[in-house]
N, CA, C and O atoms as a MOPAC input file, in Angstrom:
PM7 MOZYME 1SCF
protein

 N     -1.02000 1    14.05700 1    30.65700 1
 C     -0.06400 1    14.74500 1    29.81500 1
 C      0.47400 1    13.80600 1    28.73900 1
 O      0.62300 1    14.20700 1    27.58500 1
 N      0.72200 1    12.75000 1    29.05500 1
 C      1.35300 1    11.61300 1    28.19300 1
 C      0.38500 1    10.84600 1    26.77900 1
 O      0.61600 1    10.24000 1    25.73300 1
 N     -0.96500 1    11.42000 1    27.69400 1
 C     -1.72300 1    10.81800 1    26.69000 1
 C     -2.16900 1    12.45000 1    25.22600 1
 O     -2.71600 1    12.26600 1    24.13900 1
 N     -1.78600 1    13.54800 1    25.67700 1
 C     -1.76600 1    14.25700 1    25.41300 1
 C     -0.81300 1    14.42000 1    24.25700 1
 O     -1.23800 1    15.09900 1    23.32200 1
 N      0.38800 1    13.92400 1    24.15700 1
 C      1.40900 1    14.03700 1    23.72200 1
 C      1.53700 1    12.82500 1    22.51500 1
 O      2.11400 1    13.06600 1    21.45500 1
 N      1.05700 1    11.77800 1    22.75100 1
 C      0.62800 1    10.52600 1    21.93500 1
 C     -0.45200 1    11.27700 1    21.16500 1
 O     -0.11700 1    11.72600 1    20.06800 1
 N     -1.56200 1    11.45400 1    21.53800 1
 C     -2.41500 1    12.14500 1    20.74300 1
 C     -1.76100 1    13.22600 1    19.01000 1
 O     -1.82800 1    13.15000 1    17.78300 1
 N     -1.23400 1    14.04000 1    20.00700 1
 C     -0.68200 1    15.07800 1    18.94100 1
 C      0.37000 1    14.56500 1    18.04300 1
 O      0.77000 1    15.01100 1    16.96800 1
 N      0.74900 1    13.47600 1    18.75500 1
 C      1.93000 1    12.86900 1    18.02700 1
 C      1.47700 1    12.15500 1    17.03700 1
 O      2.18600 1    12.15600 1    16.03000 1
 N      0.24400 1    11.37100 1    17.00200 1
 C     -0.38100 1    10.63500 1    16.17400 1
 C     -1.17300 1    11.74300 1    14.93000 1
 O     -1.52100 1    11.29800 1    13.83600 1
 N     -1.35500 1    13.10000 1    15.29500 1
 C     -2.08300 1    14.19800 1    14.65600 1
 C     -0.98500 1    14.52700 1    13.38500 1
 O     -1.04300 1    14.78300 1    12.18300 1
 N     -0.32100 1    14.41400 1    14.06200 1
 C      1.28900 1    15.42300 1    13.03500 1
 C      1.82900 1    14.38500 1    12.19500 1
 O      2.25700 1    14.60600 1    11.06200 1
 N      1.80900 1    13.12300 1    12.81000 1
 C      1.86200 1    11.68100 1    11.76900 1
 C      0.99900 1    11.82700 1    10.52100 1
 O      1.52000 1    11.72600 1     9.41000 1
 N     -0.41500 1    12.08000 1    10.67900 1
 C     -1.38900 1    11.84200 1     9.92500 1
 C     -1.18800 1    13.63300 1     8.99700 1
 O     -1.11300 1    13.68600 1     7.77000 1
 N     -1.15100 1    14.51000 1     9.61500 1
 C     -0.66600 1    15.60400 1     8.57000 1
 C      0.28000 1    15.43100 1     7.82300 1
 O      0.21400 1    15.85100 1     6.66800 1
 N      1.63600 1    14.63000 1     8.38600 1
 C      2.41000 1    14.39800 1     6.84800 1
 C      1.91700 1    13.71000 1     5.89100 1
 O      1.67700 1    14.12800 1     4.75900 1
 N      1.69400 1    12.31000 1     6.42100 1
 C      1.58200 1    11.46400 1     5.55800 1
 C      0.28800 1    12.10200 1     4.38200 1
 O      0.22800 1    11.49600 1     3.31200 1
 N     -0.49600 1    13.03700 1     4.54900 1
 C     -1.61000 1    13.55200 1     3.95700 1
 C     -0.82500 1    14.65400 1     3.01600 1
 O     -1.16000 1    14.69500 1     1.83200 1
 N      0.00200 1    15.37300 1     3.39000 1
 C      0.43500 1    16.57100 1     2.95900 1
 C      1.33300 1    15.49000 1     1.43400 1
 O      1.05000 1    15.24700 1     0.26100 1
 N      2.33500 1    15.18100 1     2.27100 1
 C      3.25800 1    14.04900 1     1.40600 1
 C      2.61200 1    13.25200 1     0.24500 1
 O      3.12700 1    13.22000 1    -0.87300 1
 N      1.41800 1    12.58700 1     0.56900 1
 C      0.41300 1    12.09600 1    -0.01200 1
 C     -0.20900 1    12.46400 1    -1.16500 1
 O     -0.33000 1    11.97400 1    -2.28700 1
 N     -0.75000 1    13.93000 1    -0.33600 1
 C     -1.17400 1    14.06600 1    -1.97700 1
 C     -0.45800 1    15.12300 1    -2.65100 1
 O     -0.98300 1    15.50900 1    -3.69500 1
 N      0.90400 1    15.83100 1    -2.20500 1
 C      1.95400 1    16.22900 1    -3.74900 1
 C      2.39900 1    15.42700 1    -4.03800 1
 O      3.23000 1    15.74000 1    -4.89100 1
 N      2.39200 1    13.90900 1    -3.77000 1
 C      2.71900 1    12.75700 1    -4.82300 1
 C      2.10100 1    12.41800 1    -5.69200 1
 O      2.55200 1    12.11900 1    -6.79800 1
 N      0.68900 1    12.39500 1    -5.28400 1
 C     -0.58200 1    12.51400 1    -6.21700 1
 C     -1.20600 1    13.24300 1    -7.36400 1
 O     -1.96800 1    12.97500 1    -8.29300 1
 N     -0.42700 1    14.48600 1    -6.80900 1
 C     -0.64800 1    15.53500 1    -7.58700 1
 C      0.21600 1    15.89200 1    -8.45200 1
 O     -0.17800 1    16.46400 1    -9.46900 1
 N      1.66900 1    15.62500 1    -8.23900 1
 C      3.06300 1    15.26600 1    -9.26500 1
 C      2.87100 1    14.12300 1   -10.35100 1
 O      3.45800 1    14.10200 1   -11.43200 1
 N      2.11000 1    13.33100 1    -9.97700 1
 C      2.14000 1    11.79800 1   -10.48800 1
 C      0.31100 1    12.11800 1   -11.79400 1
 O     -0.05900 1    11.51400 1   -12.80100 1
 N     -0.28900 1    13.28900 1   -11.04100 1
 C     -1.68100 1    13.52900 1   -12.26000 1
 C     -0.69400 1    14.18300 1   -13.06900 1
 O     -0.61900 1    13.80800 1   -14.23900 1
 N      0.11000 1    15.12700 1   -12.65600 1
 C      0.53000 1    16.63100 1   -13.62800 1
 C      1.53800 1    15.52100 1   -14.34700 1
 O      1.60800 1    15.66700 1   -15.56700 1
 N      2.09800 1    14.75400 1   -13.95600 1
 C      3.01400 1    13.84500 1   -15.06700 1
 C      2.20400 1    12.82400 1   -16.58100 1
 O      2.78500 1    12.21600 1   -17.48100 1
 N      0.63800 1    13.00500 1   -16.31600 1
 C     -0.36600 1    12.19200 1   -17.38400 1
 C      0.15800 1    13.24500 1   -18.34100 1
 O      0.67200 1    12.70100 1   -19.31900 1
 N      0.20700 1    14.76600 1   -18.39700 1
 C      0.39800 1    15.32600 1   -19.32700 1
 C      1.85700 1    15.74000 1   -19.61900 1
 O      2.22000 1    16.11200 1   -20.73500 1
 N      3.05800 1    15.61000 1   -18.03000 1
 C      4.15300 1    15.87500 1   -18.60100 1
 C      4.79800 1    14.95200 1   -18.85200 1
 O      4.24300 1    13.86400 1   -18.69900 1
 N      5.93200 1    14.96000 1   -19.24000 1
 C      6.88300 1    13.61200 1   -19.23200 1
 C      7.43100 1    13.35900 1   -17.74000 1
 O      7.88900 1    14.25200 1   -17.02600 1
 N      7.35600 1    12.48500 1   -17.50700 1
 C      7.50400 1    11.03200 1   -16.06600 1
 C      6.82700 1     9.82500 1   -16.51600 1
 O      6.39200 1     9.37900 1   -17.57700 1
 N      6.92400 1     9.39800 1   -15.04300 1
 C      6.39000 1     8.16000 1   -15.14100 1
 C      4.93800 1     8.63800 1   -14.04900 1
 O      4.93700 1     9.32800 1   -13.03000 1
 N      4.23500 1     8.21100 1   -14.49000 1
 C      2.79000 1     8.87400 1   -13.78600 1
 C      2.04800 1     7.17300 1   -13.28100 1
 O      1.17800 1     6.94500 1   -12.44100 1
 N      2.66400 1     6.39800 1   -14.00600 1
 C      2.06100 1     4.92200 1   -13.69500 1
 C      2.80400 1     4.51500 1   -12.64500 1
 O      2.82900 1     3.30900 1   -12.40000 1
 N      3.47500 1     5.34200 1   -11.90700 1
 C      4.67000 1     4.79600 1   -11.00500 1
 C      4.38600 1     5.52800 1    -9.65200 1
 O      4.41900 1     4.99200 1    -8.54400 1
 N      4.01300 1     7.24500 1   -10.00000 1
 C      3.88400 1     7.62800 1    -8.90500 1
 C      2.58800 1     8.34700 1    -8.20600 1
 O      2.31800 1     8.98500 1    -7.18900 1
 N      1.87400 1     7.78000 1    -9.53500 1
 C     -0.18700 1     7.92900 1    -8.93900 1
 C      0.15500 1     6.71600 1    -8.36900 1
 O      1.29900 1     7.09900 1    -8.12300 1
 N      0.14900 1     5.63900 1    -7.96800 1
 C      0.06600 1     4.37800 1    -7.01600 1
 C      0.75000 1     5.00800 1    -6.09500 1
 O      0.19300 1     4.93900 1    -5.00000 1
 N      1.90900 1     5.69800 1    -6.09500 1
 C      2.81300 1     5.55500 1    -5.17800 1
 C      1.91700 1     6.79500 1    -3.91100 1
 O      1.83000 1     6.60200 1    -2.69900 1
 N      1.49400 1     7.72100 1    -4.49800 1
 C      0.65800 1     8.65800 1    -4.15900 1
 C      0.09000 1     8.28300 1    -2.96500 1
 O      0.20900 1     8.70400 1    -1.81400 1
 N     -0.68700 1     7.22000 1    -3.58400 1
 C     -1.92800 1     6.60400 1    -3.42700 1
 C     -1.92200 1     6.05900 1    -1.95100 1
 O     -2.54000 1     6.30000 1    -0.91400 1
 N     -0.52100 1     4.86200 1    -2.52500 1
 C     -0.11200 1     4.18700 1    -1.02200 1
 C      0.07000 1     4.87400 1    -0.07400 1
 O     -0.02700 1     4.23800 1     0.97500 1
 N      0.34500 1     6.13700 1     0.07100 1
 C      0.97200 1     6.83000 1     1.10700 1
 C     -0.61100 1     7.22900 1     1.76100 1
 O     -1.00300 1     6.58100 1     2.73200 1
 N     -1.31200 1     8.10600 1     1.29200 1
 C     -2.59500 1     8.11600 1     1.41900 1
 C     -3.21200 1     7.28200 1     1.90300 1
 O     -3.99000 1     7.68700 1     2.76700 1
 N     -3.20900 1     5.97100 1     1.67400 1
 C     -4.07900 1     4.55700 1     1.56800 1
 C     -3.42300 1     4.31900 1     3.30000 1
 O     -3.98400 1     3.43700 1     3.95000 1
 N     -2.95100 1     4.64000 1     3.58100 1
 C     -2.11000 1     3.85600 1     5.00500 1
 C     -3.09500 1     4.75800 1     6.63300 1
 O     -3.19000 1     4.42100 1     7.81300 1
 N     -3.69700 1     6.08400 1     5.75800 1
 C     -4.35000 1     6.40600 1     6.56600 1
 C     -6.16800 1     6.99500 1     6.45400 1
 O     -6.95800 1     7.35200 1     7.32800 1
 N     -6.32200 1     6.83400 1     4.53000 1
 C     -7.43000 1     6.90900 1     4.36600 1
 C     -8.67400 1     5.57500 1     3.55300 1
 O     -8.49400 1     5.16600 1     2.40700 1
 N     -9.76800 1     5.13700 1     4.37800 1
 C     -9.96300 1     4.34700 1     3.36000 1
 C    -10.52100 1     4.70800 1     2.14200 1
 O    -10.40500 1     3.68300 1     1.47100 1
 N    -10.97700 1     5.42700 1     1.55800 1
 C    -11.12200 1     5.78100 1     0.14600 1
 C     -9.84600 1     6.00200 1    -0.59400 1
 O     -9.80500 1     6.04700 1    -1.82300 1
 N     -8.90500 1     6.12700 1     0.10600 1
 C     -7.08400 1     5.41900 1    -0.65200 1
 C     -6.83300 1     4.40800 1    -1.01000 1
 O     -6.38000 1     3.91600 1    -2.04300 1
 N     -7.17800 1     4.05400 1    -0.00900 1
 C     -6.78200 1     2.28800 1    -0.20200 1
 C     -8.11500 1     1.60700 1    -1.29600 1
 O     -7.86900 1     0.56100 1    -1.89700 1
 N     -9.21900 1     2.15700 1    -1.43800 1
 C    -10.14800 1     1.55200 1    -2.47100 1
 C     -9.71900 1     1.79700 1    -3.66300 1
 O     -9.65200 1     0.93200 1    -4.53600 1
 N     -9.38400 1     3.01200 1    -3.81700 1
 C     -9.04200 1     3.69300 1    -5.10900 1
 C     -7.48600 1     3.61500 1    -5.44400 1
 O     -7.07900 1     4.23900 1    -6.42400 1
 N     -6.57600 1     2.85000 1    -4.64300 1
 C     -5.50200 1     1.97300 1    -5.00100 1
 C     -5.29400 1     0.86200 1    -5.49400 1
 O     -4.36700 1     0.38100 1    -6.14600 1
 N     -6.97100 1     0.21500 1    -4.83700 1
 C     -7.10800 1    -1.11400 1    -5.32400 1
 C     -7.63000 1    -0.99100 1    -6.82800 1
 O     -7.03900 1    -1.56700 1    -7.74100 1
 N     -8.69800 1    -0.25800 1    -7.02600 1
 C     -8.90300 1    -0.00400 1    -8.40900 1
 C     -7.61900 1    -0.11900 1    -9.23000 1
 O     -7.16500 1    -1.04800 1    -9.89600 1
 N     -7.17900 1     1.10900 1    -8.97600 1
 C     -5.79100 1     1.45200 1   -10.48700 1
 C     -4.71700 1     0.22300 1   -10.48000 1
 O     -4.10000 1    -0.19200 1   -11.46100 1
 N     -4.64400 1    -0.25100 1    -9.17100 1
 C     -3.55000 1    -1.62300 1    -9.18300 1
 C     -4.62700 1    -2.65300 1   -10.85800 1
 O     -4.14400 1    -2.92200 1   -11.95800 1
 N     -5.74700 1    -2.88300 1   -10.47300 1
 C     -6.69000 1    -3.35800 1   -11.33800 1
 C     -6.46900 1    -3.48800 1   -12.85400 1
 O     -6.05300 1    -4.37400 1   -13.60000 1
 N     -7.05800 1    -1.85800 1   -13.03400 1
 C     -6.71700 1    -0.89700 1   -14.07900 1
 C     -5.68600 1    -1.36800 1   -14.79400 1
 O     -5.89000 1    -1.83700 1   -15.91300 1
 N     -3.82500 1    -1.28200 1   -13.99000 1
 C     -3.08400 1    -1.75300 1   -14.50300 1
 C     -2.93500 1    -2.98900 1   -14.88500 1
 O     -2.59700 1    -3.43900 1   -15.98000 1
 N     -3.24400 1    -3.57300 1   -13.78500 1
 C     -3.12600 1    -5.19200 1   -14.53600 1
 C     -3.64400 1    -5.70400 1   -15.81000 1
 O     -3.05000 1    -6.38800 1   -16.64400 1
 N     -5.27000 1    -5.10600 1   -15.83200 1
 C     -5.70700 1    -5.24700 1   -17.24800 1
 C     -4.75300 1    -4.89900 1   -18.41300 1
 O     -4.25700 1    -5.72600 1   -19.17800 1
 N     -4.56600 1    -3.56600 1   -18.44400 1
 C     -3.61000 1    -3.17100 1   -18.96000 1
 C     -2.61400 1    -3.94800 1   -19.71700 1
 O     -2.25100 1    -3.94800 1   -20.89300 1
 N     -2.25700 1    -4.68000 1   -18.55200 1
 C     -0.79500 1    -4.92600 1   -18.82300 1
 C     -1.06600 1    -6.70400 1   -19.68700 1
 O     -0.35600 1    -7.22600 1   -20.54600 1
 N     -2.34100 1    -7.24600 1   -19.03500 1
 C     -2.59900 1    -8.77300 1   -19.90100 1
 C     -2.89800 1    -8.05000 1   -21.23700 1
 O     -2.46000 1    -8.68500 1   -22.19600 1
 N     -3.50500 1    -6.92800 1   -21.55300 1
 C     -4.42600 1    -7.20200 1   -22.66100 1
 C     -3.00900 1    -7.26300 1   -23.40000 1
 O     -2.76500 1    -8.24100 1   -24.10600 1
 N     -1.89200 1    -6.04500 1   -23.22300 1
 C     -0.85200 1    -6.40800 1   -24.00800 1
 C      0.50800 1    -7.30300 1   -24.49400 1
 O      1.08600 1    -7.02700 1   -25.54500 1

């Protein structure tokens, strides 16, 4: 039973953080065209995502990248 309960508990962990995840992701694309800060909360997205998927965490490492260039060239 206990292991039962850990299980599901670890299930409902991983549904937020996914759900949470990506309307941050998806707030943080729809902000490229509205006004926000979209450089603030596509990473932030990302991280949340990244903690339980690895194609998050690759594609976090990218845009961290992305930005940095960014930010020497100017």
């Amino acid at each position: 039973m206990k292991q039962h309960v850990i299980r599901t508990l670890g299930q409902a962990k991983r549904l937020i953080v996914t759900v949470t995840g990506c309307t941050v992701l998806v707030a943080g694309i729809a902000m490229l065209v509205l006004p926000g800060p979209a450089i603030v909360v596509i990473p932030a997205g990302l991280a949340l995502l990244a903690t339980e998927f690895i194609w998050a965490r690759k594609l976090l490492i990218t845009v961290k990248e992305r930005i940095e260039s960014v930010r020497k060239a100017h």
